[in-house]
C-alpha positions in Angstrom: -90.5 24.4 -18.7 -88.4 25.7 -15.7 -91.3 26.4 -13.7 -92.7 23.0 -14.6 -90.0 21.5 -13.5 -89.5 23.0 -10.4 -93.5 22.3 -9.6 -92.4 18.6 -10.3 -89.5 18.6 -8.0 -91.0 20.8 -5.3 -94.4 18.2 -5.3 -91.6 14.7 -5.3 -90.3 16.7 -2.0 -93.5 17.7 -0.3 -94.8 14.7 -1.2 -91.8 12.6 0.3 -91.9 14.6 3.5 -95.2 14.0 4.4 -94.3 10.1 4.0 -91.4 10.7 6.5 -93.8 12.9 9.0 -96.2 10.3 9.0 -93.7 8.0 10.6 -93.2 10.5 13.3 -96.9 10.4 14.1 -97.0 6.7 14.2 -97.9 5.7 10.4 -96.2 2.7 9.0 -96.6 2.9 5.1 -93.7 1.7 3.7 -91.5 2.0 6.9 -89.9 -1.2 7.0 -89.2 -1.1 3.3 -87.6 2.1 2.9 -84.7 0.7 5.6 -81.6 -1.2 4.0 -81.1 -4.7 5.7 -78.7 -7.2 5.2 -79.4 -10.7 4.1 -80.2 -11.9 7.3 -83.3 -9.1 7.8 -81.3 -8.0 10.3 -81.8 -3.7 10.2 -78.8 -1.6 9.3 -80.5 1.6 9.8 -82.6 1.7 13.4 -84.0 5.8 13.1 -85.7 7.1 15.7 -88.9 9.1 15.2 -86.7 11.9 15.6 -84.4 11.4 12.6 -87.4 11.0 10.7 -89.1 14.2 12.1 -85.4 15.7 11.1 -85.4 13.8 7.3 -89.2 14.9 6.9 -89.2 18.2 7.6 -85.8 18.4 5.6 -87.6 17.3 2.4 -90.8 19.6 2.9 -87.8 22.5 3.3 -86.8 21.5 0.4 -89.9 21.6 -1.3 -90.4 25.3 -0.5 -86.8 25.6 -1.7 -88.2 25.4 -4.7 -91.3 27.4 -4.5 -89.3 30.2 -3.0 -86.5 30.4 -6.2 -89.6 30.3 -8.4 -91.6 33.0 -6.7 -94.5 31.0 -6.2 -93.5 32.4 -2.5 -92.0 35.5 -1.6 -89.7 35.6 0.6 -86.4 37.8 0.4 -83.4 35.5 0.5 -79.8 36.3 -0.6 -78.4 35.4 -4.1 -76.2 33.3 -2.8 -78.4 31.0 -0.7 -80.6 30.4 -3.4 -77.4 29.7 -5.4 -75.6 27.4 -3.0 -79.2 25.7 -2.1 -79.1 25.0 -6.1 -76.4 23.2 -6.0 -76.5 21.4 -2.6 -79.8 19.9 -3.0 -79.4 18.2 -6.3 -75.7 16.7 -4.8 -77.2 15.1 -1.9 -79.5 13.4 -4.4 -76.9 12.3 -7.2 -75.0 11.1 -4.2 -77.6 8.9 -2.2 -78.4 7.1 -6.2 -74.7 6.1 -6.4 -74.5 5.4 -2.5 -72.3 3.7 -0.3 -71.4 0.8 -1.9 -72.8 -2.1 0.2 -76.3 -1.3 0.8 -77.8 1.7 -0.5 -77.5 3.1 -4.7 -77.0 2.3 -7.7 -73.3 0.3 -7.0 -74.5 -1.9 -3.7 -73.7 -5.2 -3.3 -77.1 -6.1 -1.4 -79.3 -6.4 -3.9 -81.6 -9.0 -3.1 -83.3 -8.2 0.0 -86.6 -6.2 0.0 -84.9 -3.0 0.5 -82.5 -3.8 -2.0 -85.0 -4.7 -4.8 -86.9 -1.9 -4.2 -83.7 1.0 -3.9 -82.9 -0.3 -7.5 -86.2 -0.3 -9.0 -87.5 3.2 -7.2 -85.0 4.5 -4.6 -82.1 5.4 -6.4 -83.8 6.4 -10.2 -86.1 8.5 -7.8 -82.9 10.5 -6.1 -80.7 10.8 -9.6 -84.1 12.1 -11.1 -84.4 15.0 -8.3 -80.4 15.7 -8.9 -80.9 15.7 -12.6 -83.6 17.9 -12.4 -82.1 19.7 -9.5 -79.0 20.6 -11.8 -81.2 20.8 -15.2 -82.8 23.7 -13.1 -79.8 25.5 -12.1 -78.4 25.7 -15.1 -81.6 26.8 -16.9 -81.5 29.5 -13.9 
């Protein structure tokens, strides 16, 4: 089950990188949605290809997080990376599905744009699922 689970989570991240590096190179699928707005459609977030280079190849790092603490690939980290990646990881996560309050998680008070609809339907169950599993796989560890 561990590795299972860690195939799971390391595929969500490699599979959301790509999404965000495909921004970088011009792609649009689901850019505009995945950026909170307020009522008006006015952006709150503006990111440059840049930050989404940054966020993209964040994720896929993260995604060989995984494959690395498995052994799927070898490479000869300390203990205590692996241990503090364990636990850093899965708290970003748990902390982008609560949020910030207004716009973005679980609490916001925009709820009814299109970013809004869709952070409560797939956004924010999609982040506590990778923290949950995150942590699930730490302690199993």
């Amino acid at each position: 089950m561990y590795i299972a689970l860690a195939l799971i989570l390391s595929f969500v991240f490699l599979v959301l990188g790509m999404i965000h590096l495909n921004w970088v190179i011009g792609g649009t699928f689901g850019f505009a949605e995945s950026l909170p707005t307020k009522e008006t459609g006015e952006r709150v977030l503006n990111p440059k290809k840049f930050d989404s280079a940054i966020v993209g190849l964040g994720l896929v790092s993260f995604s060989f997080f995984y494959l690395i603490k498995i052994g799927f690939i070898k490479l000869n980290l300390p203990d205590w990376g692996l241990n503090y990646g364990s636990w850093v990881i899965p708290t970003i996560f748990i902390l982008r599905s609560i949020g910030e309050f207004k716009y973005v998680g679980f609490f916001k008070r925009v709820k009814t744009t299109t970013f809004g609809k869709l952070d409560t339907k797939i956004y924010s169950p999609l982040c506590l699922f990778i923290g949950v599993i995150g942590i699930i796989l730490q302690l199993l560890a």
